[in-house]
C-alpha positions in Angstrom: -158.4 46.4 -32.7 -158.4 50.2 -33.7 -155.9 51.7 -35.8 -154.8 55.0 -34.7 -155.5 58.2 -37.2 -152.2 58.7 -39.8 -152.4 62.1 -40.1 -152.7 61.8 -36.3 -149.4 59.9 -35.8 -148.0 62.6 -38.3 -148.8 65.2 -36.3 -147.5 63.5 -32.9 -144.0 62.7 -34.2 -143.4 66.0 -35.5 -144.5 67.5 -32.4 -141.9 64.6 -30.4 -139.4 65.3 -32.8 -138.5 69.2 -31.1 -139.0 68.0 -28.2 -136.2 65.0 -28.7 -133.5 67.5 -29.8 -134.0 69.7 -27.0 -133.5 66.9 -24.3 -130.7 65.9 -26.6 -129.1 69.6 -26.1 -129.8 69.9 -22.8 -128.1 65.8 -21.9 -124.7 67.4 -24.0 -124.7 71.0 -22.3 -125.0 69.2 -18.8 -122.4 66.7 -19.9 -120.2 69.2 -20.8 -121.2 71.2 -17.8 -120.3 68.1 -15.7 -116.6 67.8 -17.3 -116.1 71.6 -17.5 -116.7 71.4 -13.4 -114.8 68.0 -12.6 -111.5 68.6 -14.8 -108.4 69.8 -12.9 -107.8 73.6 -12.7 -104.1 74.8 -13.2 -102.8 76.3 -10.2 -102.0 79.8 -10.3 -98.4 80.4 -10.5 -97.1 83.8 -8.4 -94.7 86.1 -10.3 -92.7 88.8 -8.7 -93.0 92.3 -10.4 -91.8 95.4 -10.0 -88.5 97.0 -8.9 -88.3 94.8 -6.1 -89.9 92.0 -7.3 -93.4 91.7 -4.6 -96.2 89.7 -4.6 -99.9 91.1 -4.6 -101.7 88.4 -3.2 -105.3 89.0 -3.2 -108.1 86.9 -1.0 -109.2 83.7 -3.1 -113.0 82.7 -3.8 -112.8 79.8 -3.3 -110.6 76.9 -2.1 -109.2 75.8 -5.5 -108.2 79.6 -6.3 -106.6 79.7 -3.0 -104.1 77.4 -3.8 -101.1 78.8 -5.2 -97.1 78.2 -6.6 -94.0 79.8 -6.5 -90.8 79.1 -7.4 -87.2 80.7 -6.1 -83.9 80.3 -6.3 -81.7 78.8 -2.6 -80.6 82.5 -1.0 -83.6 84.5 -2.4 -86.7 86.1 -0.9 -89.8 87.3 -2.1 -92.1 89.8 -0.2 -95.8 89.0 -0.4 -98.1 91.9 0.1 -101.7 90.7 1.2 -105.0 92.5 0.7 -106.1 91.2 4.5 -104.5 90.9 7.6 -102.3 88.1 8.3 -102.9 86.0 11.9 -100.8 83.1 11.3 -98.1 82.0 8.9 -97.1 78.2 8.5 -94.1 76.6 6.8 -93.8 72.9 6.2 -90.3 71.9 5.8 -88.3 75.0 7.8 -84.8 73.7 6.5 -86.7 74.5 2.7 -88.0 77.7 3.3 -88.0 80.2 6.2 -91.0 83.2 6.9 -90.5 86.3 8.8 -93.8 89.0 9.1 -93.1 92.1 8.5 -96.5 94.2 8.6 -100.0 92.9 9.0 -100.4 92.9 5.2 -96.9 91.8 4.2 -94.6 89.2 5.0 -91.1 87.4 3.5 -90.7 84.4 2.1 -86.9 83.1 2.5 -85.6 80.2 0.4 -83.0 78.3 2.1 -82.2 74.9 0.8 -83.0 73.2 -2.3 -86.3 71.5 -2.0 -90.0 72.0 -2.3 -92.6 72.8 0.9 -95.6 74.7 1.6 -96.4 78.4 2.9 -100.0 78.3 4.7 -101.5 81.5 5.3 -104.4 82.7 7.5 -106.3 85.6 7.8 -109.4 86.0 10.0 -109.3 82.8 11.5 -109.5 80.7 7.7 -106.8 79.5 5.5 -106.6 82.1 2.6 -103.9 81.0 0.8 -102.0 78.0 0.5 -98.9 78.2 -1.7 -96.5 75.0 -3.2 -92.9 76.6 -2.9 -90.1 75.5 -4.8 -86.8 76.2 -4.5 -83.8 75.6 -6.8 -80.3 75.5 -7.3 -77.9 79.2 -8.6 -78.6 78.1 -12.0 -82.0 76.2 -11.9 -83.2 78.0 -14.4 -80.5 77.8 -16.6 -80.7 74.3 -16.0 -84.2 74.4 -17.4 -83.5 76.2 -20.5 -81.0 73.4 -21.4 -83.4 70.3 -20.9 -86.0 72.1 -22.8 -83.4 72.5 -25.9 -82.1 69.2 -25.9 -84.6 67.2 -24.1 -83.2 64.6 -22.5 -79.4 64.4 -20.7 -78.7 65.4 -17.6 -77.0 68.6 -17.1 -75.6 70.6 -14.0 -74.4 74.3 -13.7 -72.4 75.0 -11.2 -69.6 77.8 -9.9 -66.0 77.6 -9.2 -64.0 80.3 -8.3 -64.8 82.6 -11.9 -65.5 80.0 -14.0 -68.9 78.2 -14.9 -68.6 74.2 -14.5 -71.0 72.2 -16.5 -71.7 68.3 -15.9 -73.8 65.5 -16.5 -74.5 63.4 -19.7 -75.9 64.3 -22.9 -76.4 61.8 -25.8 -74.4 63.3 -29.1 -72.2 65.5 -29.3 -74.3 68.3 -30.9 -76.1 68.1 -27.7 -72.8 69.4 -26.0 -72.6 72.5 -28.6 -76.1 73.5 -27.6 -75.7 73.3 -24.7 -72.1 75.0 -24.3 -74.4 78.4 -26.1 -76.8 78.5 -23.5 -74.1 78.6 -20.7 -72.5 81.5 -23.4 -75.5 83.4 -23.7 -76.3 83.5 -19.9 -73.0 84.0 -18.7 -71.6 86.3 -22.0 -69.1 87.9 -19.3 -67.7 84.7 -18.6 -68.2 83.1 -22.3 -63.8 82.2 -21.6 -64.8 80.8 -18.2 -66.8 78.0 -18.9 -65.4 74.5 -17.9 -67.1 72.0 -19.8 -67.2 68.5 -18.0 -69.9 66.6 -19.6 -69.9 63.2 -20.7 -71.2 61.8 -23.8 -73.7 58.6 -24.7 -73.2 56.6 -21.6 -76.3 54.1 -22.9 -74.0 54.1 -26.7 -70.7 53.7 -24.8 -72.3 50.6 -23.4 -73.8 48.9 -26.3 -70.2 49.4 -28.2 -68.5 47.5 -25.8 -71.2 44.6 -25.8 -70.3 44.9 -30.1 -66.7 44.5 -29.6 -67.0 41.9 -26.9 -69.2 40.2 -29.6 -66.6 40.0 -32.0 -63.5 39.1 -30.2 -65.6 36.0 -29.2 -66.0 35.2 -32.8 -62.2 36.0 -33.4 -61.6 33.5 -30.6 -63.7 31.0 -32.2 -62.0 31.1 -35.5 -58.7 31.1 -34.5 -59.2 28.0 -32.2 -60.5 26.5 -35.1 -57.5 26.8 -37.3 -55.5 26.1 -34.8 -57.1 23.1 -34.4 -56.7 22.7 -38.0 -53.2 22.5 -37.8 -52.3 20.5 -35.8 -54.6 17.8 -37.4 -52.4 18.3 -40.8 -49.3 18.1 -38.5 -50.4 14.6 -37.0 
């Protein structure tokens, strides 16, 4: 058996040793590469702008760009201005949403009903844009201020006549003083209008009664016992 040269072996695993930390960069950039390219993108949500609140909505690059959101409120449009010709216009749920084609370039979205659908839109003879409407109540976004202050409840906003109605449930009453400032900060011109319905604790009212219930069997218990006590020192 022959024994290989040490200063031979020296020079071989300093030579390997480069060579390992480059295949180890190269294994963590494609990794990272690999997770960068297979993690979900965000979809782009449209904003109105301007005076009249348009769209510009330019051609995508690709499929995952040309997917899109918007969200409106029930009686609203939006006109979406195109940087291609428009051949065909699709809407998923028509009761949700309605479209109407103004130009080549520009058409309207409508929102009708409360609900969410899709607006397809071709140009050319491909799909160049494909957007996830949504479309909320008067107040929606009102509504949304409030969840995101107190976090959980259920709240409505709602119009009567002049007034501002609020219901639902919210868990503690400090919950009902944030949320009463919201409604006076949105609607300052009717801050002596606001009707204030909400409930309070539903889940606490619950376990309260289950408590009392509790004890009334105990009081029960113990006067049955004493009255059986009684009468023993009667007989």
């Amino acid at each position: 058996m022959t024994t290989d040269d040490p200063g031979r072996c020296r020079a071989s695993l300093c030579a390997a040793g480069p060579i390992a930390g480059i295949v180890a960069a190269l294994c963590l950039f494609a990794g990272a590469a690999l997770a960068a390219e297979t993690a979900p993108r965000a979809t782009r949500e449209l904003v109105p702008s301007g005076a009249f609140g348009t769209i510009d909505l330019d051609a995508a690059s690709s499929a995952e760009e040309a997917v899109r959101s918007l969200s409106l409120e029930k009686g609203k449009s939006v006109i979406v201005r195109t940087d291609y010709g428009v051949t065909r216009v699709a809407v998923g749920d028509p009761k949700v949403a309605d479209v109407v084609v103004l130009q080549t370039s520009e058409i309207q979205i409508v929102a009708k009903e409360v609900g969410a659908t899709n607006v397809v839109i071709w140009g050319g003879g491909q799909i160049m844009a494909a957007i996830d409407l949504h479309v909320g109540g008067a107040y929606s976004a009102v509504e949304s201020e409030i969840q995101r202050v107190i976090g959980v409840g259920d709240v409505h906003v709602q119009s009567a006549g002049n007034s501002i109605v609020l219901t639902g449930s919210v868990p503690d009453a400090a919950s009902v003083e944030n949320v009463l400032s919201i409604a006076k900060a949105h609607f300052p011109a009717k801050e002596n209008a606001i009707v204030n319905l909400l409930t309070v604790g539903g889940n606490q009212q619950v376990m309260i009664e289950v408590t009392v219930s509790e004890i009334n069997r105990t009081k029960n218990l113990g006067l049955q016992t004493h009255f059986a006590a009684t009468i023993t020192r009667g007989g």
